[in-house]
C-alpha positions as CSV (number, residue, x, y, z in Angstrom):
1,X,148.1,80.9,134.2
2,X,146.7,83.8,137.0
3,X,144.9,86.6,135.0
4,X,146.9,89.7,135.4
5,X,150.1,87.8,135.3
6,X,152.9,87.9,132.7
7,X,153.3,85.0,131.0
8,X,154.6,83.5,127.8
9,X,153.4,84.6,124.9
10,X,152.1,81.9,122.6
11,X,150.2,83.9,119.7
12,X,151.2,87.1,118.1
13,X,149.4,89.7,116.0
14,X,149.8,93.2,115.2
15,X,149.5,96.3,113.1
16,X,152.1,97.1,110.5
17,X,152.5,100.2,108.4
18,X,154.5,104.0,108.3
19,X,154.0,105.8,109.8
20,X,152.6,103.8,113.0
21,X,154.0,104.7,115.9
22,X,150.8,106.5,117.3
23,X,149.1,104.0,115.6
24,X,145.4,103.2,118.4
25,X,145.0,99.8,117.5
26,X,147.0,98.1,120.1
27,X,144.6,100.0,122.3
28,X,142.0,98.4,121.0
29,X,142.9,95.1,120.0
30,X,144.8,94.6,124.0
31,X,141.3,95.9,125.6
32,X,139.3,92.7,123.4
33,X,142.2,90.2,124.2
34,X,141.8,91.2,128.4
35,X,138.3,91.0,128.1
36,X,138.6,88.1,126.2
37,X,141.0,86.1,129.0
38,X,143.7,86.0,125.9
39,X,146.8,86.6,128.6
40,X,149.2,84.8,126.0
41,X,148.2,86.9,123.1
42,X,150.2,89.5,122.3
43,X,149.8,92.9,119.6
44,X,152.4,94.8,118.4
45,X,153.6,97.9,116.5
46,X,156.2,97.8,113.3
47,X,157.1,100.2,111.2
48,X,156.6,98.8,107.5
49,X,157.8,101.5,104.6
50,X,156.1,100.8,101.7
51,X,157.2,98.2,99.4
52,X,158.3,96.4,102.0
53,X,155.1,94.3,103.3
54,X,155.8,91.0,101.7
55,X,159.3,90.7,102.8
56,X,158.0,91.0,106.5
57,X,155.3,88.8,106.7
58,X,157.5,86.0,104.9
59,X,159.4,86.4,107.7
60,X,157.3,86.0,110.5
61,X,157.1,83.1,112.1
62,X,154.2,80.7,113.1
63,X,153.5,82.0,116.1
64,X,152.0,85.2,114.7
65,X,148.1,84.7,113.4
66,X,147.3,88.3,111.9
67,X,148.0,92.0,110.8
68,X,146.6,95.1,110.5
69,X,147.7,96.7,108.1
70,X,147.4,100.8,107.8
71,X,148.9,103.1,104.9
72,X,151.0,102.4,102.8
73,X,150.5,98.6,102.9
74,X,146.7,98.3,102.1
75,X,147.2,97.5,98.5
76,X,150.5,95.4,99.3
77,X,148.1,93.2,101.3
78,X,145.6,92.1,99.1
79,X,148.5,91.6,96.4
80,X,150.2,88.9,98.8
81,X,147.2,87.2,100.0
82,X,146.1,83.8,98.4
83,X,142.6,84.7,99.5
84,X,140.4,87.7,99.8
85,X,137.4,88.8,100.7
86,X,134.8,90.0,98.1
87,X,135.0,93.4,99.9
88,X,138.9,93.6,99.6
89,X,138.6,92.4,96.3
90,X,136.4,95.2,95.3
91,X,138.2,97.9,96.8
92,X,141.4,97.0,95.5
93,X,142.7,96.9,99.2
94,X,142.9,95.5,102.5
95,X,143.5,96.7,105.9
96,X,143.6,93.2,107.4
97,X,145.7,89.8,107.3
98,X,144.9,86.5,108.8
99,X,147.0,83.4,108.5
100,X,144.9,80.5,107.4
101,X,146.3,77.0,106.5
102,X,146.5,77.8,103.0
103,X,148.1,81.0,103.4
104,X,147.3,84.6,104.2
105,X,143.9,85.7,103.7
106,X,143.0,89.4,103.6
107,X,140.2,91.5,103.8
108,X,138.8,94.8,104.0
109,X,137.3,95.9,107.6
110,X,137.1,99.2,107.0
111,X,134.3,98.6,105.0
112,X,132.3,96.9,108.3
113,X,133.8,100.1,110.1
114,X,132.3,103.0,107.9
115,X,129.1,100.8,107.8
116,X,128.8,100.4,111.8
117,X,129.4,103.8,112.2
118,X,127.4,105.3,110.1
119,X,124.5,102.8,111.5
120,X,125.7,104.0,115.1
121,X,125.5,107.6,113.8
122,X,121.7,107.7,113.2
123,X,121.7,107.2,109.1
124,X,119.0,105.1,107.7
125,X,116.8,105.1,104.8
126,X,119.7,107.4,103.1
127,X,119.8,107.2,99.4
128,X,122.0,110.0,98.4
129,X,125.7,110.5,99.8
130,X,128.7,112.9,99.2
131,X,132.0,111.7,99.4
132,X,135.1,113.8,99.4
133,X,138.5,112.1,98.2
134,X,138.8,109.2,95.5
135,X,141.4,106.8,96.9
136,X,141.3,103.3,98.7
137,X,139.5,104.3,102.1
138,X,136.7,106.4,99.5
139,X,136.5,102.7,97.9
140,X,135.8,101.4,101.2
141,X,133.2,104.3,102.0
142,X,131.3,103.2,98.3
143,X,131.1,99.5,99.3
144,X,129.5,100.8,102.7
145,X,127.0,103.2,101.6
146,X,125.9,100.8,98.8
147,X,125.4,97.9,101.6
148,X,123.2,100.7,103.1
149,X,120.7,101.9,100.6
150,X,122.7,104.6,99.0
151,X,122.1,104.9,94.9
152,X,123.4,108.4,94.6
153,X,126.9,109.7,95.1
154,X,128.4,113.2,94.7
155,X,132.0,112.6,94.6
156,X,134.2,115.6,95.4
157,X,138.1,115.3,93.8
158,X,141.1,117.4,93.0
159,X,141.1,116.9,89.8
160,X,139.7,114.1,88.3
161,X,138.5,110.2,89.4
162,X,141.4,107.7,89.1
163,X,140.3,104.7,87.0
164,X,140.1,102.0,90.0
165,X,137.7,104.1,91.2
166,X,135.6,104.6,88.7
167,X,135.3,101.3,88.1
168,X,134.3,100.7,91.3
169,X,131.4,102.9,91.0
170,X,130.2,101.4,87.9
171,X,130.0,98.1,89.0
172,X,128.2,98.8,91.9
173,X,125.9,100.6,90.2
174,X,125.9,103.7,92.1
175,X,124.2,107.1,90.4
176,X,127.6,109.1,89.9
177,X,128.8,112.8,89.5
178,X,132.0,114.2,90.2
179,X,133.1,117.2,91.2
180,X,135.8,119.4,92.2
181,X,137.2,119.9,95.8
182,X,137.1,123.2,95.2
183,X,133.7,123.8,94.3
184,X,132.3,123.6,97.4
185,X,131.1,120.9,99.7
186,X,127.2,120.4,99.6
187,X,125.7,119.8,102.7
188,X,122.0,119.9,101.5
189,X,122.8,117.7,98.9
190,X,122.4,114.6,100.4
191,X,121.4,112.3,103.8
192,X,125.2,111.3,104.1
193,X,128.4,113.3,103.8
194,X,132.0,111.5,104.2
195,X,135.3,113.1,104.4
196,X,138.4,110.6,103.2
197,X,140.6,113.2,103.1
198,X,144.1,113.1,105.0
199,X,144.4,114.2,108.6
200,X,145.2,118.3,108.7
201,X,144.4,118.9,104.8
202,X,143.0,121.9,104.4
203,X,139.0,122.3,104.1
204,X,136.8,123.1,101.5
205,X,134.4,125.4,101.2
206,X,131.2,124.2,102.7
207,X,128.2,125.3,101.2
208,X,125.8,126.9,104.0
209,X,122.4,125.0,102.6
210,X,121.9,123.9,106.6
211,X,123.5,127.1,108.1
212,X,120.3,129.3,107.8
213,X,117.8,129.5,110.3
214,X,114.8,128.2,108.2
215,X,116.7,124.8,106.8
216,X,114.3,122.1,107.9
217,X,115.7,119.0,109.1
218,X,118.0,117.7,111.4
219,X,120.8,118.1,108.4
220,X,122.9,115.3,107.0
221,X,125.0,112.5,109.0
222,X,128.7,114.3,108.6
223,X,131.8,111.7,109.4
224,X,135.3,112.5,108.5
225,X,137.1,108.8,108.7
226,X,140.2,110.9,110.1
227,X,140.3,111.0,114.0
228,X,143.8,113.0,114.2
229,X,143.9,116.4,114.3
230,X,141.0,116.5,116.2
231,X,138.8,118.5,115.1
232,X,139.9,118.1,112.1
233,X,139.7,121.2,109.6
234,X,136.6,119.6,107.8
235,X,135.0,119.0,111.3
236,X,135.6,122.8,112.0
237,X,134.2,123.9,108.9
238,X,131.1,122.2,109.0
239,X,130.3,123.1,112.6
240,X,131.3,127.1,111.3
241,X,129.4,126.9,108.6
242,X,125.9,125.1,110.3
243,X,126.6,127.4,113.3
244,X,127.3,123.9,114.9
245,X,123.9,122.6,113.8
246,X,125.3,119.7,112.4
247,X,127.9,117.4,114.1
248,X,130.8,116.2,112.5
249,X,131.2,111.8,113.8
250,X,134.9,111.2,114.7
251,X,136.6,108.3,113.0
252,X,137.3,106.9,115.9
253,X,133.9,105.1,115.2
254,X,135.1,103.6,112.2
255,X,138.3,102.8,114.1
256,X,136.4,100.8,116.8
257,X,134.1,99.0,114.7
258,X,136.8,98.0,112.2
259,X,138.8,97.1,114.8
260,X,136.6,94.6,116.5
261,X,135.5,92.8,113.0
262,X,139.8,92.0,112.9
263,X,139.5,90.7,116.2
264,X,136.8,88.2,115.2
265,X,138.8,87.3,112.0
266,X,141.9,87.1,113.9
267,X,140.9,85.2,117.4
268,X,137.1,83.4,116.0
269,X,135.5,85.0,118.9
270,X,132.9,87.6,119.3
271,X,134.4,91.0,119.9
272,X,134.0,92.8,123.1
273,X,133.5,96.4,121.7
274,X,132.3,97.5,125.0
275,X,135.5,97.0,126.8
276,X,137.1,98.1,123.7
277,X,135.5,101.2,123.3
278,X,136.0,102.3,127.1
279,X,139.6,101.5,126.4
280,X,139.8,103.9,123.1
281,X,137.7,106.5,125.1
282,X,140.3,106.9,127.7
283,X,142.9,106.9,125.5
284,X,141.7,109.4,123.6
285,X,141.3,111.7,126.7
286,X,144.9,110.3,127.6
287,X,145.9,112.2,124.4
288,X,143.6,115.5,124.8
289,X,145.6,116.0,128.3
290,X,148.8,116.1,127.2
């Protein structure tokens, strides 16, 4: 087959959830199979309401070899698999399905995601975090920060930590307090701060511990996992609030770097995050144009 050429498409994958229609991965996922000379591999978008997971991948056929798998289908995932990672496992949740010849296995690359990106971002040596929201991509955040040195966490909620959660916590050991949303967000209180919080929900208040003149430091790594509104209200709080001394990371990190662990899973090849980072940068200015 001539590179550049349609041609037949022999293996399928693609990412499932709803809504997904401006969904980036197929950005991502066609820039690794290009680099990668994959010209009969194809990935595609399909709107999957919740509840609904199962009945679609017993119905697809051989050809197709994995799945992301975005909101509301995490948990759906790991319940159908017949293996899962310890991650997934963990987290009570998977963002990823790859058919093996036992069945589907699924695992949790969000977790690789937060991890790269924070990495990416600067962090190291960090011991205490703050993470605001208590749901399945805060689960992920917890398994992250552990795997990087973290023994503290401030968690910020609503109202109070759902069980799953908690659990979590405790088993991996993890120096907890919880506190309300609505309390404040503590910048000074820690070397890492993570916002899990829907795209567009409302900030906040973020405590001004780094928006002084005479705060020492270079401040805290800030990432809100969201990438959509961009900036997001918690990205324009913080930069109000430190007088734009601290910068907020986009989750588009955490989107690339998630991203090219399912590529490995999915195809056994190293990822080409190069290529598939130029590929989500123009995109992304694709969108800021419009």
């Amino acid at each position: 087959m001539v590179r550049g050429q349609p041609g037949p498409v022999l293996t399928r994958a693609g990412v499932v959830g709803s809504p997904v229609a401006h969904s980036l991965s197929p950005v991502l996922h066609h820039a690794a199979y290009a680099a990668l000379g994959l010209d009969d591999w194809s990935y595609e978008r399909a709107e999957v309401p919740a509840g609904t997971l199962r009945r679609f991948v017993e119905d697809l056929g051989p050809e197709w070899v994995g799945l992301s798998v975005t909101m509301p289908g995490k948990e759906e995932a790991l319940a159908l698999a017949s293996e899962a990672s310890t991650a997934a496992v963990a987290v009570g949740a998977a963002n990823t399905l790859v058919r093996r010849p036992g069945g589907w296995y699924a695992d949790n690359t969000d977790v690789d995601g937060l991890r790269a990106a924070l990495v990416e971002a600067g962090l190291q040596g960090a011991r205490r975090a703050v993470v605001l929201g208590g749901g399945a991509t805060a689960r992920s955040a917890f398994v992250a920060l552990q795997g990087l040195g973290v023994r503290a966490v401030e968690v910020l909620v609503r109202d109070r930590l759902r069980p799953q959660t908690a659990q979590l916590l405790e088993s991996l050991g993890l120096d907890t307090h919880v506190r309300r949303l609505a309390d404040g967000i503590p910048l000074e209180a820690a070397e890492v701060v993570l916002s899990t919080l829907p795209g567009g929900t409302p900030a906040p208040p973020v405590r001004d511990g780094y928006g002084d003149g005479d705060a020492g430091g270079p401040g805290p790594v800030v990432m809100d996992v969201g990438y959509a509104p961009w900036p997001s209200p918690f990205a324009d709080a913080v930069a109000e609030t430190t007088q734009g001394r601290v910068r907020v990371v986009r989750g588009t990190r955490m989107l690339l770097h998630q991203a090219a662990r399912q590529v490995e899973l999915m195809t056994g090849r190293e990822a080409p995050t190069p290529a598939m980072d130029l590929a989500l940068r123009r995109a992304l200015e694709g969108r800021a144009q419009r």
